[in-house]
N, C-alpha and C positions, 0 to 999 in steps of 0.2 A: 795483749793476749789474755794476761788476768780477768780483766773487764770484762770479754769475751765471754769468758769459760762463765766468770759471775751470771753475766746477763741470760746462759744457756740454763744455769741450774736452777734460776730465777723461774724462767720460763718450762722447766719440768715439772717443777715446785708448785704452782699455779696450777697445771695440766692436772695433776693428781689429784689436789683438792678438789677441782671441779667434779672430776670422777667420783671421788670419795661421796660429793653432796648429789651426785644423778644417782648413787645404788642407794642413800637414805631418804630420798624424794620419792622413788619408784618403789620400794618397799613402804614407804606413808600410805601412796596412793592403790598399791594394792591390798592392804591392810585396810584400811575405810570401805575401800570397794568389794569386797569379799562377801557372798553372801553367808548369811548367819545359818546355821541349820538349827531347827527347833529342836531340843531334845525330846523324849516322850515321856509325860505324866508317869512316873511309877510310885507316887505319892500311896500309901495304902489308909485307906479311909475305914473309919468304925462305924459311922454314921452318916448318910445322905438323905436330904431332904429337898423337896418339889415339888411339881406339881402345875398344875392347865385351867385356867378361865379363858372361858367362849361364851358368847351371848348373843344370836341373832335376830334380828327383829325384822317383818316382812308385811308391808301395807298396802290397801287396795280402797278404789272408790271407784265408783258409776255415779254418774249422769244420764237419764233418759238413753239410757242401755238400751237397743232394742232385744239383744241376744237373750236380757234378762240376768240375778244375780245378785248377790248383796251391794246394797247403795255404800257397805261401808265394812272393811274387813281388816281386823291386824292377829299377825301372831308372834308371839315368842316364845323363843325357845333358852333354854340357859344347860351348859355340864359345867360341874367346877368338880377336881381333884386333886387329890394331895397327898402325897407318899412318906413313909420315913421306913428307911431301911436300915438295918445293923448287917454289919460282917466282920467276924474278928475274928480268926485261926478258923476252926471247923463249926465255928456256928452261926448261922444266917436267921434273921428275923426280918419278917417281909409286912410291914402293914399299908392298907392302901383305903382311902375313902374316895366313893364318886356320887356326886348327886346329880340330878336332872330334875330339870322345871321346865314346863312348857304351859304357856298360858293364847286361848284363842277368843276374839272376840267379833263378833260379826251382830250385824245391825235385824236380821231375823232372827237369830237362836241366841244372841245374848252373851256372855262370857263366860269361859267354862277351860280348865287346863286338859291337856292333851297328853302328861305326860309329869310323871312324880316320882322319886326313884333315890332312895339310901340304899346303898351299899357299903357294908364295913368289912373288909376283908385281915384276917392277921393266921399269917403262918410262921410258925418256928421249924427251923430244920440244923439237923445235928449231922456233916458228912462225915459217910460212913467208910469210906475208903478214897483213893486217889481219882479217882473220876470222878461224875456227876451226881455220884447218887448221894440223899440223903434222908436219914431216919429224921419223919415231921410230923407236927402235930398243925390243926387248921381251925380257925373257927371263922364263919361266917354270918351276917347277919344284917337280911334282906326285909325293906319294910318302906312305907313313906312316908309323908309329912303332912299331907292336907285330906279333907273328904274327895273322896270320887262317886261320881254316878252316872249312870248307863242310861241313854238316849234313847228313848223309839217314838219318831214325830215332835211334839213338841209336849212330853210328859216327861219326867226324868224318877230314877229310885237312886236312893242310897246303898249303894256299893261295897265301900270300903273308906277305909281311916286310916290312921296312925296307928298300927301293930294290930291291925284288922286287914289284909293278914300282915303276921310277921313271919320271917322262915329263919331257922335258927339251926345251924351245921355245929354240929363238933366230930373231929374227924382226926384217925393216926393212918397212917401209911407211910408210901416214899414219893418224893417229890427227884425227877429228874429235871436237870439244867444243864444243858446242852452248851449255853451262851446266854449272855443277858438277855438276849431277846424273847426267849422259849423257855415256861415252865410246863412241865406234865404232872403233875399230882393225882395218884393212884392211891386206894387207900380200897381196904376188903370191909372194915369196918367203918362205921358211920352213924352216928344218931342224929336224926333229924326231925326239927318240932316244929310243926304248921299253927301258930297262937293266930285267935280270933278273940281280941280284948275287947270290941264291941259287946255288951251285950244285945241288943237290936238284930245287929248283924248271927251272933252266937245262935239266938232262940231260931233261928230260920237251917241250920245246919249248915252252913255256906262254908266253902273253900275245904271240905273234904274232912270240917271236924262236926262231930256229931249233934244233933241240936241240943242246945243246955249245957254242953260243956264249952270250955274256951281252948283245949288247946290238945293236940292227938302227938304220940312222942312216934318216931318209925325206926326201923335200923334196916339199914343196909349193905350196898355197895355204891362207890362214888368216885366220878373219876370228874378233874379240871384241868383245861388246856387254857393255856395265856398264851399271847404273842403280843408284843409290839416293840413294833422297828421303822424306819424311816423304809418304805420300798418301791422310793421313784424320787424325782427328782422334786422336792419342795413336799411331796405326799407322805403323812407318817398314817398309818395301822394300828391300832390297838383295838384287839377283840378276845374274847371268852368263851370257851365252850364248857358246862358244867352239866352231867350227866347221875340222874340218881336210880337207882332201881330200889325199890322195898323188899326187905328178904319176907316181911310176913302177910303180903298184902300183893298178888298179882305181880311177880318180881321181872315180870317180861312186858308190863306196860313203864319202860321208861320213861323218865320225867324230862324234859330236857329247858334248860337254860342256857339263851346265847346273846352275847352284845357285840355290835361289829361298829367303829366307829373308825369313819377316815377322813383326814383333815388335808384340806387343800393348800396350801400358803403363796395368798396371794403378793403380800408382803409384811412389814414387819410383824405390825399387829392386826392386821384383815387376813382373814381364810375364807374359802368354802368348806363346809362338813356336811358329813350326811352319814346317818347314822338308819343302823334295822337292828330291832330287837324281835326276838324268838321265844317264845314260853308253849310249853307244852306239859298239861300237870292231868294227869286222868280223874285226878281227883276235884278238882274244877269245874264242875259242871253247870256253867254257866248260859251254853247256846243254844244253838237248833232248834226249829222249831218250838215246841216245848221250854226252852230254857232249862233243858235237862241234862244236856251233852256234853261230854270233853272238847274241845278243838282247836286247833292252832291260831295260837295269839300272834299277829304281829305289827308293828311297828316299826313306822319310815318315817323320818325328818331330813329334809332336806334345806341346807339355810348357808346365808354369806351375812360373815359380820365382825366381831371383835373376836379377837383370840390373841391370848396374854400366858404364855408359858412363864412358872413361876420358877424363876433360875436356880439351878441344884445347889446345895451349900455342901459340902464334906468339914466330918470334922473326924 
């Protein structure tokens, strides 16, 4: 009977351990298997830095063409950009640089760029309360890098240069931000300087400053719209709308400046982009007929190629 009863508690004694090692087995394996949930970035950054290289190239050739055409044609195009921004308690500092190169060559008219473009942007803003708004100051400074000259047939003139012209903002107002994606910058005051550092170009009176001088100062009002955001699937946005009126000078022919540029992502580092630019300056009278007129300027590239976004750092 001893034996017995031994052999039964024996056999409970085993039973229970088993159990004991199925709930630390089944707790292992649902513990491994669990998924993770990411928590969410609230890291707070003082400084971000980044920025975008794209460069596309686009080439053509004939043979006993009948339709007719250049025997031989290549263009490029290039934007490179790069940001550094500050944010600490209620004070934002926004600086941004973009250039644009476009270069075209064909086997009739020879090589010649399509498209030259600095931009330096920096704004300070102080907010002013619990929402969006905030007391800014702006300055901007538009100009390029190589000679331009204007075509008719197969004669060309000299144009423009480097700070021929240059366009020079210094600006206070409020800047609203809705989200990172949207600035509006409002400002009633404005001074803005049109420099023609060429002398060449100067003696001819061009780009709205007088002949023999270099450079005409304006005040105004001023308003700039930003946007960009990712808004489709692989498609990012980023464009400008920058609006100026002269208070002392025909303050109802506005000036207007716009860049719209959208990038397609084909994959990592190949996109399509295609880009339009908009210039409207009364004081540019460069067309019609005559080559006496204001008119709207514009500006299409369309191209697939390299694009290298330059990954954000926060520090």
């Amino acid at each position: 009977m001893r034996k017995f009863l031994f052999v039964i508690s024996l056999m409970i004694g085993s039973i229970g351990k088993m159990n004991a090692q199925d709930i630390v087995v089944s707790k292992l394996r649902s513990e491994t298997e669990r998924t993770i949930k990411k928590e969410a970035d609230t890291t707070k950054w003082t400084w971000k830095r980044g920025g975008l290289l794209s460069a596309n190239i686009s080439q053509g050739s004939l043979s006993n063409w009948a339709a007719g055409g250049d025997n031989f044609s290549m263009a490029m195009s290039s934007y490179a950009n790069y940001y550094v921004y500050h944010l600490h308690n209620r004070h934002s500092w926004d600086n941004n640089l973009d250039f644009n190169f476009g270069f075209v060559q064909t086997s009739s008219f020879g090589g010649r760029k399509n498209d030259d473009r600095l931009d330096l942007l920096s704004k300070y803003g102080y907010k002013i309360d619990s929402a969006k708004w905030y007391l800014s100051g702006l300055f901007n400074l538009r100009t390029q890098l190589f000679d331009g000259y204007t075509y008719s047939g197969s004669s060309s003139a000299f144009a423009s240069t480097l700070f021929a012209p240059a366009y020079i903002l210094l600006s206070a107002g409020f800047d609203y931000k809705p989200n990172s994606a949207v600035s509006l910058f409002i400002s009633p005051l404005t001074a803005r300087w049109v420099i023609v550092a060429n002398q060449f170009l100067a003696s001819q009176g061009k780009y709205g400053v007088d002949s023999g001088k270099t450079s005409i100062g304006e005040l105004g009002a001023y308003v700039s719209a930003n946007y960009n955001n990712t808004i489709g699937k692989n498609i990012t946005y980023k464009g400008r709308l920058d609006l100026f009126s002269n208070y002392k000078h025909n303050p109802q022919n506005i000036n207007v400046y716009m860049t719209n540029l959208f990038s397609f992502r084909i994959n990592r580092y190949f996109s399509a982009t295609y880009s339009l630019d908009l210039i409207y300056d009364d004081n540019i009278k460069l067309f019609g007929e005559n080559k006496d007129s204001p008119a709207l300027q514009m500006k299409s590239l369309i191209g697939i190629g390299f694009l290298m976004p330059i990954k954000p750092v926060r520090t």
